[in-house]
PAZA-56516 format. One record per residue (C-alpha): residue in one letter; x, y, z. Coordinates in steps of 0.25 Angstrom, whole numbers, padded with zeros to 4 digits, always signed. Layout:
N
AXYZ/...
# end
This chain:
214
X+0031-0055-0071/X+0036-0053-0056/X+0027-0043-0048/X+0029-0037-0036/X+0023-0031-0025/X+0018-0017-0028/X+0025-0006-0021/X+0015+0002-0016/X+0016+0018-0015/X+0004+0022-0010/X-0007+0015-0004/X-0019+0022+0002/X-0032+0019+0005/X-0037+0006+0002/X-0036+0002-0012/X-0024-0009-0010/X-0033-0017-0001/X-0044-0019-0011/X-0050-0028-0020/X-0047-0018-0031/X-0032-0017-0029/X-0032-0030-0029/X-0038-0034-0041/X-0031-0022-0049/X-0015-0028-0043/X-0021-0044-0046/X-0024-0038-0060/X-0010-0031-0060/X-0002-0044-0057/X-0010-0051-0066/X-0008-0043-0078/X+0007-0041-0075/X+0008-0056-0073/X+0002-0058-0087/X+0013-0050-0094/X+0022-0063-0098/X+0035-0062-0107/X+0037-0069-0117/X+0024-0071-0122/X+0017-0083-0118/X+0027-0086-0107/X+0023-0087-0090/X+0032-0077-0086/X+0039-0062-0089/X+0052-0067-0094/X+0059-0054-0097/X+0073-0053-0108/X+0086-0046-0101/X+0084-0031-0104/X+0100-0025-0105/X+0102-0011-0111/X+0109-0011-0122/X+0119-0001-0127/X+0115+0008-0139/X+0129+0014-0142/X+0133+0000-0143/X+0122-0006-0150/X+0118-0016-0139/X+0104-0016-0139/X+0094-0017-0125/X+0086-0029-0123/X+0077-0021-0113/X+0063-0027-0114/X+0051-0019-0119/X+0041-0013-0106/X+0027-0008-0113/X+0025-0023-0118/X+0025-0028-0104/X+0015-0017-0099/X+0006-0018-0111/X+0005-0034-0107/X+0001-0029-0093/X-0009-0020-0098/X-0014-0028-0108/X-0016-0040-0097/X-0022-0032-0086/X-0035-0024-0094/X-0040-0038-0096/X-0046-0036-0081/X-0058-0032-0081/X-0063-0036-0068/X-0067-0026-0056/X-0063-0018-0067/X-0056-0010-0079/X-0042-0009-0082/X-0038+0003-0093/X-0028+0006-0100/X-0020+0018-0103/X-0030+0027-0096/X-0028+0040-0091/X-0030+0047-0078/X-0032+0061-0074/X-0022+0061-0064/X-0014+0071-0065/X-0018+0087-0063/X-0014+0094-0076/X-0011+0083-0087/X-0016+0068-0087/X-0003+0059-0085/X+0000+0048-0096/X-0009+0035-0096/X-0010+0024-0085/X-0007+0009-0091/X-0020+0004-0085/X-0032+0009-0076/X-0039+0000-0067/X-0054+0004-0067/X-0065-0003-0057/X-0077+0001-0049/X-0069-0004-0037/X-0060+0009-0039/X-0070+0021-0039/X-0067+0029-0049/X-0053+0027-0047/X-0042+0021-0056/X-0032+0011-0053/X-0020+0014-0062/X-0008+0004-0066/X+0006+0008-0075/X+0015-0001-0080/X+0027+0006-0082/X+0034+0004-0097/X+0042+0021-0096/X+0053+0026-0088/X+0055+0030-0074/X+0049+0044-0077/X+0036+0035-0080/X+0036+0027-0069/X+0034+0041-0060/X+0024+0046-0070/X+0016+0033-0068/X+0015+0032-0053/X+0014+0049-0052/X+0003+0046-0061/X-0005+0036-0051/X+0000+0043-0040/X-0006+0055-0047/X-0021+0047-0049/X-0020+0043-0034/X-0018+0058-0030/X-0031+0063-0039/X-0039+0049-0036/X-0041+0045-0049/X-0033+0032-0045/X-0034+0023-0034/X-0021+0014-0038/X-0009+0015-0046/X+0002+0003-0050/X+0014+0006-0058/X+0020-0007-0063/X+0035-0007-0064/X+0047-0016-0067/X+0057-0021-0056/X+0073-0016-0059/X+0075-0030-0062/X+0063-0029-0072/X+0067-0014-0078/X+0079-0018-0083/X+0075-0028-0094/X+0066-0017-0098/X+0066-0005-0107/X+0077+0006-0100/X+0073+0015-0090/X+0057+0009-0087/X+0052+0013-0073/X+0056+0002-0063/X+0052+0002-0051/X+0066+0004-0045/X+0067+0019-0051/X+0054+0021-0043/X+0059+0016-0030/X+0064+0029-0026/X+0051+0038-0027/X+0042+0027-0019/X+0042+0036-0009/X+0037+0049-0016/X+0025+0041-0022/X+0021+0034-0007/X+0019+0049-0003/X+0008+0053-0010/X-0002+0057-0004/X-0015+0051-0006/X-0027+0044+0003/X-0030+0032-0006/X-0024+0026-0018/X-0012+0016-0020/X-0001+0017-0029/X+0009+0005-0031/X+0021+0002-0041/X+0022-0014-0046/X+0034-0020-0050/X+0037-0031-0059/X+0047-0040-0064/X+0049-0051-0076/X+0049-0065-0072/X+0061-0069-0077/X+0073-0063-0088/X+0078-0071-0099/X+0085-0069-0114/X+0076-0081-0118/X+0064-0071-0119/X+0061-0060-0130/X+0064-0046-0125/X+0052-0038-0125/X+0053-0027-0137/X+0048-0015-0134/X+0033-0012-0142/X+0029-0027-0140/X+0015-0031-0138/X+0013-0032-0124/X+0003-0041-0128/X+0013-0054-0131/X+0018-0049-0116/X+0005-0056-0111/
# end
């Protein structure tokens, strides 16, 4: 899977210069890398999503999206170097309620008794806000010291199930989230994008094991 360089939102302090970010990103790439489709195959080699037309009984062939997260989820809690990742854990990050849970938690002695966070985004627009409010939110109480939302390119997003969070719908409020104000922390959205497209590949069906991704 293509990776690109992360688009960084906030970046104060130290942390992106040291041994620990860089451990936890190597760890990231690695586990992305490791999401392969079909299975068995040396690359993501996704099917052409089109939407179909249900008046007209045209079916979609858009490709399933939690599969692809749980392959990445799966792969990346087999580090346990430096550290511990969890996942589906809480933070107290917000003031009145406890937001939704984070995908996976990065964990180490390197960070104090602050949390690395990491979200893979398999909802909608709506919960592409939600996500990096909710980082932005742990870096603000310092609960956090990092947050990365990974997202699909356009090109990616629109082989995938209709109206998931890209990264082009976000574009337009980089500049709100850049203005939060904070002394230390970082915050960063990481986009990704399949290999290659072809009709010689299964689609991915929504509810399939993302284990048989990896």
């Amino acid at each position: 899977m293509k990776i690109y360089d992360p688009i960084i939102l906030i970046d104060k302090g130290d942390f992106s210069s040291s041994r620990s970010w860089q451990r936890i990103h190597d760890q990231v790439v690695m586990s992305i890398q490791a999401v392969k489709w079909p299975k068995n195959s040396d690359q993501f080699c996704i099917f052409p999503g089109t939407k179909g037309n249900r008046l007209k009984g045209i079916p979609d062939t858009l490709n399933g999206v939690k599969p692809i997260k749980d392959a990445f989820v799966s792969k990346i809690v087999e580090f346990d170097d430096y550290g511990k990742w969890h996942l589906e854990r809480r933070a107290d990050v917000a003031t009145r309620k406890t937001p939704g849970k984070i995908d996976a938690v990065f964990e180490s002695p390197e960070l104090g008794d602050r949390l690395f966070a990491v979200e893979w985004e398999t909802g909608n627009i709506s919960s592409s806000h939600r996500a990096i409010n909710k980082m932005a939110l742990g870096l603000l109480k310092g609960i956090l010291i990092g947050g990365l939302l990974i997202v699909p390119t356009r090109d990616f997003y629109k082989h995938l199930t209709d109206r998931v969070g890209n990264l082009s719908e976000l574009e337009p409020y980089f500049d709100l989230w850049r203005n939060i104000k904070i002394t230390d922390g970082f915050l960063a959205i990481l986009p990704i994008e399949q290999d290659a497209v072809s009709t010689a590949v299964p689609r991915i069906d929504k509810g399939t094991d993302g284990r048989a991704l990896v």
